[in-house]
C-alpha positions as CSV (number, residue, x, y, z in Angstrom):
1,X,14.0,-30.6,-12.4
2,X,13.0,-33.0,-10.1
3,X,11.5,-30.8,-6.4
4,X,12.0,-31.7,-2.5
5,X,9.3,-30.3,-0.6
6,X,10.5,-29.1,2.8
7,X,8.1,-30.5,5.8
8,X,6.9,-27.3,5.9
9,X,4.7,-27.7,2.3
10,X,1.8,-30.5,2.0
11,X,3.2,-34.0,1.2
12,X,0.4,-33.4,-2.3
13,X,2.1,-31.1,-3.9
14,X,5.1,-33.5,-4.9
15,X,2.4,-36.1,-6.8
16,X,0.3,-33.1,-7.9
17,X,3.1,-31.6,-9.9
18,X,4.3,-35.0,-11.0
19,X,3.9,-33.9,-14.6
20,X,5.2,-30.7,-14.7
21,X,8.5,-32.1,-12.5
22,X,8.2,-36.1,-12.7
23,X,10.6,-37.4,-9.8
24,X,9.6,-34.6,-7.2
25,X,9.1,-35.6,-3.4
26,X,8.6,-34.2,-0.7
27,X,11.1,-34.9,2.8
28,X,8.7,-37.4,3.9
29,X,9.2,-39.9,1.8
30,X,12.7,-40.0,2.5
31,X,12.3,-40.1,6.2
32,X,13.6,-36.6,6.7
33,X,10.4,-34.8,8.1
34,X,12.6,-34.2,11.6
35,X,16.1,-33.8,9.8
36,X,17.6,-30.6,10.4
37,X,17.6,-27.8,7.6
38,X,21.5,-28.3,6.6
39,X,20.3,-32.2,6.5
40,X,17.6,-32.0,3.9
41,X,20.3,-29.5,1.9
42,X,22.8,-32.4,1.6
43,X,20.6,-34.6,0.5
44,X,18.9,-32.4,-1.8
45,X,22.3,-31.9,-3.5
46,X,23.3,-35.3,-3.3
47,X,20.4,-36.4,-5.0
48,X,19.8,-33.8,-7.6
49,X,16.6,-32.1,-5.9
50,X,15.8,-28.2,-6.5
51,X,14.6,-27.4,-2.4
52,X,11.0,-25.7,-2.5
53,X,10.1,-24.3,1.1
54,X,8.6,-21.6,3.2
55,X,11.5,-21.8,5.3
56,X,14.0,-18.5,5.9
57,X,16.7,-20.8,6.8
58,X,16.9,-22.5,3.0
59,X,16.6,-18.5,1.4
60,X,19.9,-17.7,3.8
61,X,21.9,-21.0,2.6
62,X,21.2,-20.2,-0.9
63,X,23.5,-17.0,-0.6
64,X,26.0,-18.5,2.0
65,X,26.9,-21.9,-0.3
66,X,25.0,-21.6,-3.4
67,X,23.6,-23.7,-6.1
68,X,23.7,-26.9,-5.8
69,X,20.8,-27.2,-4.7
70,X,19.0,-24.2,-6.0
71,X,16.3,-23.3,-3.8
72,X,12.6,-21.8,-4.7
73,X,11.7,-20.1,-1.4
74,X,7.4,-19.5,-1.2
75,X,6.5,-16.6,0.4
76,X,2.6,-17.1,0.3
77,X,0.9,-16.3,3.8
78,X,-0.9,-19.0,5.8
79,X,-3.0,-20.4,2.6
80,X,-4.5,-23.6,1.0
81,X,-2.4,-26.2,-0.7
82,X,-4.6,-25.2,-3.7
83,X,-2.8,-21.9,-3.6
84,X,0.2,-23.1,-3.1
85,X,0.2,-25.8,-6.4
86,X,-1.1,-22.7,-8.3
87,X,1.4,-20.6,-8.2
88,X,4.0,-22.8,-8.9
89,X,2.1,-24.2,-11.8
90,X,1.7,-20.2,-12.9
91,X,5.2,-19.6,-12.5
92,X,6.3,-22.6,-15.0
93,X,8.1,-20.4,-16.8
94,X,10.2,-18.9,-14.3
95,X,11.1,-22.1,-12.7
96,X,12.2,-23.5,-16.1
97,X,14.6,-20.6,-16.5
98,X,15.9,-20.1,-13.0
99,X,16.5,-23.8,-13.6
100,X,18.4,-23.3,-16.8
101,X,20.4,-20.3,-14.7
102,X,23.7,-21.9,-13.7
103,X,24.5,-18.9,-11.2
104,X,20.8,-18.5,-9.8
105,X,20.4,-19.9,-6.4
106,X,17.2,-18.8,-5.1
107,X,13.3,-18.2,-6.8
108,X,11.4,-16.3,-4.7
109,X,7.6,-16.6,-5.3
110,X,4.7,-14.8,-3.7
């Protein structure tokens, strides 16, 4: 599954995890680093992107419309994009089968 980073994540993580999710970007490289929350969610489902964000708002629209897009909400403190990259690369597992979960909507990771 390819990932969107919200604006709110490091532009690196998209080409660091390149392997692990080949076709993942983050919101910059689609011009949306101003677009509103319900913005980046259309195009995320439009273009067949699982949303990974800090963001409250995405954690709330998960439960309100649903999958698609399924979400993967990062609830990690103020910490270092190294952090970040390592625990989604820890949580592989999880992410394949919340992937593979046609009901799931939101991954939470801390």
């Amino acid at each position: 599954m390819r990932l969107l980073f919200d604006q709110n994540l490091p532009p690196r993580l998209a080409a660091a995890l390149q392997v692990a999710h080949p076709g993942s970007a983050h919101v910059r490289g689609f011009g949306l680093q101003s677009a509103s929350d319900p913005d980046i969610w259309e195009f995320a489902k439009g273009k067949g992107f699982m949303v990974v964000s800090k963001d409250a708002d995405f954690h709330q629209m998960s439960f309100l419309f649903g999958p698609p897009p399924k979400v993967i909400w990062i609830r990690i403190g103020n910490c270092t994009t190294d952090r970040i990259l390592a625990v989604l690369l820890a949580q592989e597992e999880r992410i394949a089968r919340f992937e593979a979960d046609e009901d799931a909507a939101l991954l939470v990771l801390s």
